[in-house]
N, C-alpha and C positions, 0 to 999 in steps of 0.2 A: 334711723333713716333708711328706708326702704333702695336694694340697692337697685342702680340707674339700669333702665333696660337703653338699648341703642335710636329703637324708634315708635310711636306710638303710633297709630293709624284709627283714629275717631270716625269710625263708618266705616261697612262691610258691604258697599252698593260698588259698581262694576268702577268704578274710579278709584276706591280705598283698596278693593281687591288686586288692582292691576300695581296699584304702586308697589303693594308688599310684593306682589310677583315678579317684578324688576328688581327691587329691592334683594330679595332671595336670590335672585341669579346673579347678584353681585357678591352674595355672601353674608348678604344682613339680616335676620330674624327680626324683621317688624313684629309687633300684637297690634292686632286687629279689633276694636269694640266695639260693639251695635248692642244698641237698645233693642232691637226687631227679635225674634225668635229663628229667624233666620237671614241667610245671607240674600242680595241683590238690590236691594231698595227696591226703586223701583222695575225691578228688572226679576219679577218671580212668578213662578206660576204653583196655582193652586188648584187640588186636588177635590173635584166633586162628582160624585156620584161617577165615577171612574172618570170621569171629562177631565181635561187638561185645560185650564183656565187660566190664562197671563193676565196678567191684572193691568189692563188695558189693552187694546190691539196693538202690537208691535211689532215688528218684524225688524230681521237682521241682512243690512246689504251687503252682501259678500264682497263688492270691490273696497270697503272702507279700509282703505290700508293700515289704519291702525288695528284695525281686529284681521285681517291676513299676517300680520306680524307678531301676535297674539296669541291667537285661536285654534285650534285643530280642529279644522272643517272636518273633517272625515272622523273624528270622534261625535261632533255634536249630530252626522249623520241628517245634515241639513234637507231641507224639502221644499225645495222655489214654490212659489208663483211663477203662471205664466207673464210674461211681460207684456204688459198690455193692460187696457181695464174695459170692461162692460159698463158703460154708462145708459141711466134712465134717463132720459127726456120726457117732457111734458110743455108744449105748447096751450096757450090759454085755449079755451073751448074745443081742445084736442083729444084723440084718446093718448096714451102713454109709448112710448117708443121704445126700444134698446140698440144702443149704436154700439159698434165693437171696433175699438183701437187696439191694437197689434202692434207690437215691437219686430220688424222686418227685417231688423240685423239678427233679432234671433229666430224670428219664424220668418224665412225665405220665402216660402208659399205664399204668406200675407201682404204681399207686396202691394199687387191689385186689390186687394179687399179694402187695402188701408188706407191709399190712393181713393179707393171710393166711398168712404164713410162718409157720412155727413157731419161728424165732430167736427169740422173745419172744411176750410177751402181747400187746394191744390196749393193754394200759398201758403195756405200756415203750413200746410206739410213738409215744402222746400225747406221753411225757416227753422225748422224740426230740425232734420237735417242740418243746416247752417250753425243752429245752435249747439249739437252735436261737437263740430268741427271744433264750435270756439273754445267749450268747455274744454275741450281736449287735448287746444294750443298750448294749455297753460297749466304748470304745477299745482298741487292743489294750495301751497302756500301763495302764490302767485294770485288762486281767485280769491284769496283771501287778502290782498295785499288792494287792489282794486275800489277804486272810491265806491262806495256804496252807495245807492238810492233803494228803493221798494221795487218787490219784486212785479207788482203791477208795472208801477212806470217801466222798468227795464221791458216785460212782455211789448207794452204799446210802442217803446220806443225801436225794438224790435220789426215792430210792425203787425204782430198778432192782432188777427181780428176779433171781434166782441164775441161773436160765434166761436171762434176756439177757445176763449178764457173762458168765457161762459160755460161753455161745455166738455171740456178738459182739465184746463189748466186750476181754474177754483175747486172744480171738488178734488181733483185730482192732489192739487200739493195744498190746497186749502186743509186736505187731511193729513196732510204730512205735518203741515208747519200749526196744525188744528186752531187756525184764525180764516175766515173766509177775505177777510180785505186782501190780503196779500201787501199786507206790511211789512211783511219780515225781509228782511235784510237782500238786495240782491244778492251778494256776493255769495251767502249759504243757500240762498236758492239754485247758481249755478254749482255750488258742488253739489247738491243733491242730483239734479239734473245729473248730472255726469254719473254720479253714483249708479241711479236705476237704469243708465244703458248702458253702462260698462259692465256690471255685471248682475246679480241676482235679489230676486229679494225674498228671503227666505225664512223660515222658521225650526229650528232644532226638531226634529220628532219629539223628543222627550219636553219641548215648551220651552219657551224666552229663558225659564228660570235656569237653562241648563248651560248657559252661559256661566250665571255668575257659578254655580255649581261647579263647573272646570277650573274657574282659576283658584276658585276656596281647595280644588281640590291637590294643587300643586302647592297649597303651605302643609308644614304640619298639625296636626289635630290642636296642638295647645298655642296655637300663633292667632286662633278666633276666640273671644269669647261675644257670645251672644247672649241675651239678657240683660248688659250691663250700663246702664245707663249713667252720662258720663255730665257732671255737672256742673263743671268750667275748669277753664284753663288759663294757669296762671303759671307765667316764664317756662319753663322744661315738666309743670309737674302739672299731670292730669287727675281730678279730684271725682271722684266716682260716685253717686247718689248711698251708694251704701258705707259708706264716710272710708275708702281706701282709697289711697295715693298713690300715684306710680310715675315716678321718677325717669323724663327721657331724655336724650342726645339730643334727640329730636321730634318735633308732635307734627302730626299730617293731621288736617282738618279737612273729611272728603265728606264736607255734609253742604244744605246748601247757605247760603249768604245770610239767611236769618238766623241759623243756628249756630254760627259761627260766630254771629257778633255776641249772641248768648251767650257762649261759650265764654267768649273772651273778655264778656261784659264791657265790649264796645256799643255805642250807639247804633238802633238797625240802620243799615246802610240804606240811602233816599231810595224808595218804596222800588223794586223791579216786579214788575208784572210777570205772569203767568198764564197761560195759555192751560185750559183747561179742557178736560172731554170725561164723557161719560160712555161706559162699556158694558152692553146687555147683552149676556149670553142666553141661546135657547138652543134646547136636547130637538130633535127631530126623526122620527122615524125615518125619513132617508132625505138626500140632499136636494136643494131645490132646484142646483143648477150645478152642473158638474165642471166646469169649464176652467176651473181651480184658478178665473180672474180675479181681482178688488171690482167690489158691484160698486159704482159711485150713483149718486144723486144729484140732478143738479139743479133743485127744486130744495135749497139751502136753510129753509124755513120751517122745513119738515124735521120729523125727531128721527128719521133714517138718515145722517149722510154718507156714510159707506158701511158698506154689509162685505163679509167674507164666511166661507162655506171651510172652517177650518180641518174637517175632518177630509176634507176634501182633497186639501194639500199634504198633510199631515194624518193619516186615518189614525197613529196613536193618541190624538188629539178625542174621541169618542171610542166608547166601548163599540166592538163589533155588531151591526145592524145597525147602529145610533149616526148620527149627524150632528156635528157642533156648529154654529151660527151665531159669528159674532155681529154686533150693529152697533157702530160709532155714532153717537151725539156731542157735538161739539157748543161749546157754549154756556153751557148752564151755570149758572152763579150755583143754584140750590136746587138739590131734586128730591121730587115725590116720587120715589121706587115704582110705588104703584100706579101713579096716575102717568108716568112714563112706561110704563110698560106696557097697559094696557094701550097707551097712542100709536108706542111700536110697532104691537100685535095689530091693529086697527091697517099702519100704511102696508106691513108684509103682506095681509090679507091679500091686501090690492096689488101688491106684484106677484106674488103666488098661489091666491085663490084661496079654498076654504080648508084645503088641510090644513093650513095655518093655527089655526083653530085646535089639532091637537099637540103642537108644538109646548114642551115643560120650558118654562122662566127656571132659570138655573142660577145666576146669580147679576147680580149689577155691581159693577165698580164706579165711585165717580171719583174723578182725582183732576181736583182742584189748582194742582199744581204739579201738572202732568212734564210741561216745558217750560223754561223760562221764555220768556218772549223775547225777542233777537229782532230789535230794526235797529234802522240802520244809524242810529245816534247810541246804540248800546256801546260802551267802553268797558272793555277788559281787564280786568282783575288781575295782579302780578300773585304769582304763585308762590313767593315768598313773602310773607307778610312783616319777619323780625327775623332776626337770628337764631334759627331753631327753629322756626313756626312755619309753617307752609300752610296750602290749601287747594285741592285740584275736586273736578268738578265741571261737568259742563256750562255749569253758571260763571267758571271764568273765561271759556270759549264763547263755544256756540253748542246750539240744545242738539248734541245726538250721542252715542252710542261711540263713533268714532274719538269723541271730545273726551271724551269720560275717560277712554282707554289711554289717550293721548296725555291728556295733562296728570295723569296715574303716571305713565312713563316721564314724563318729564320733570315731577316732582322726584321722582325716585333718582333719576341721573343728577339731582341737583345736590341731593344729600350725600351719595357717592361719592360725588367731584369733593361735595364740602368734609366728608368724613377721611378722607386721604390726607 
């Protein structure tokens, strides 16, 4: 009988890594498993032709109080976005526009410019503002406690106009929440809200992946094993594809809802959607717009809907001379690499003319199951599943970065409390 370790942690993605980290500063040696060759899930970046490539566009909001309670900003050496985003317009039988919204709590200057935009009226702007305030009345358990509808209906009943959603709001958290309906849940639509103007939104120099890289980096060397592919789980022991068993106090399940039930050789639980997008990187001999904004589109139809100039923010993100260019498409059940690429290269042309033309295709990610989807009939997953069993994840929250971190730490305080 192999003897009993204290806790097992099935997954090495920012969720399975944060529990052992709490875990650890209580005093407990979790093991850490992943099948991946590395740690993050989906939270990694990869190394091409010296470019730093996250495997998808993602960025980190520095006000997400779980990762300020977490994280050592000043080690990951973080690199904002301006706040704000350059949006394209296109009116039918029009030539093409770019309007600039501006965050004016952080660029004071832009106050007038932002006032006169065309992305919206003088009233969606007040409501800007007003929405600001409410996000702000209220704890972030608080906007989560709040009966939910879609974050459309909430916009109109707000009072935004077509012209602002139209032209902000959809591409704008249409790329966040990567659904253009704007179904997802009001209530995570107002903490994002509050997120990007409270504080930043930012990317590691060293790329997304260096996230999970910090907290792998606070266990000990033999608390990961990577390679290990873990092939169910049955009461305390977890049974490993290469026929080992290992014996725990307790097993953490930080994978998502499909794999779980696999695991545990339950039924998959009634189908949860996903939210999907596709991420095409291009090398460019220099940047096409320095302005280090999110370029959104708001022509939703197109295979551009937002572009970012990541060397721009981050220059360790491209070898010196070089430009990295990321372009979000949202949507796709199934992609032709190539016939997606080429449409790409096709609309960049048309924002940036004919240098485009020597711009290198460096690589495409599509990830089919980028976010869980989040409206507002979704129901929450309890984190203890049995006695001994757990499961954290942002499939038992809501789809972010802060969730992941969060239901890590919460799982971790639970076997604590229970290991006493």
């Amino acid at each position: 009988m192999p003897a009993e370790l204290p806790v097992v942690i099935v997954g090495a993605g920012v969720a399975g890594l944060s529990c052992a980290v709490y875990l650890k500063q209580a005093g407990i040696d979790a093991l850490v498993l992943d099948a991946a060759d590395g740690v993050g899930g989906r939270v990694r970046t990869d190394i091409v032709n010296g470019f730093q490539l996250d495997r998808g566009f993602q960025i980190l909001l520095t006000a997400y109080p779980e990762a300020r309670r977490l994280l050592n900003y000043n080690a990951l050496d973080l690199r904002p976005f301006r706040s704000g985003a350059l949006i394209r317009h296109q009116e039918p039988n029009q030539a093409a526009s770019w309007m600039k919204l501006l965050n004016p709590f952080q660029e004071p200057l832009s106050v007038f410019a932002t006032l006169a935009s065309p992305v919206g009226t003088l009233g969606d702007k007040l409501r800007i503002v007003e929405l600001m305030r409410r996000t702000q009345s209220l704890s972030v358990a608080e906007l989560f406690q709040q009966t939910p509808t879609t974050t459309l209906a909430l916009l109109d009943d707000i009072g935004f106009s077509d012209q602002m959603i139209t032209r902000f709001f959809r591409p704008f958290f249409g790329g966040v929440f990567l659904e253009d309906a704007l179904v997802t849940s009001s209530n995570f639509f107002e903490f994002c809200f509050r997120m990007f103007f409270e504080g930043e939104a930012a990317v590691p120099a060293r790329g997304i992946g260096a996230i999970a890289d910090q907290l792998a980096g606070r266990l000990a060397p033999d608390q990961i094993r990577l390679k290990t592919l873990v092939r169910r789980i049955s009461g305390s022991t977890v049974e490993l594809a290469s026929g080992e068993s290992l014996v725990a106090g307790a097993v953490v399940m930080a994978v998502d809802a499909d794999q779980a039930a696999r695991l545990t050789g339950q039924a998959p639980p009634i189908s949860r959607s996903f939210n999907h997008t596709t991420c095409t990187y291009f090398a460019a001999p220099a940047s096409p717009n320095r302005e280090k904004l999110l370029m959104l589109n708001t022509h939703r139809s197109a295979a551009i809907h937002n572009m970012a100039v990541m060397s721009d923010v981050a220059p360790g993100y491209a070898p010196d001379g070089q430009a990295l260019i990321s372009v979000s498409t949202q949507g796709l059940e199934t992609v032709i690499e190539e016939a997606l690429t080429r449409r790409i290269r096709q609309e960049l042309t048309e924002w940036f003319g004919a240098d485009v033309a020597s711009w290198q295709h460096l690589r495409t990610y599509h990830l089919p199951q980028a976010l869980p989807a989040y409206d507002p009939t979704v129901v929450h997953q309890p984190l203890q599943l049995a006695e001994g069993l757990y499961q954290c994840g942002d499939q038992t929250a809501y789809p972010s970065l802060n969730a992941a971190l969060q239901t890590g730490r919460n799982v971790a305080e639970q076997i604590v409390m229970n290991h006493r």
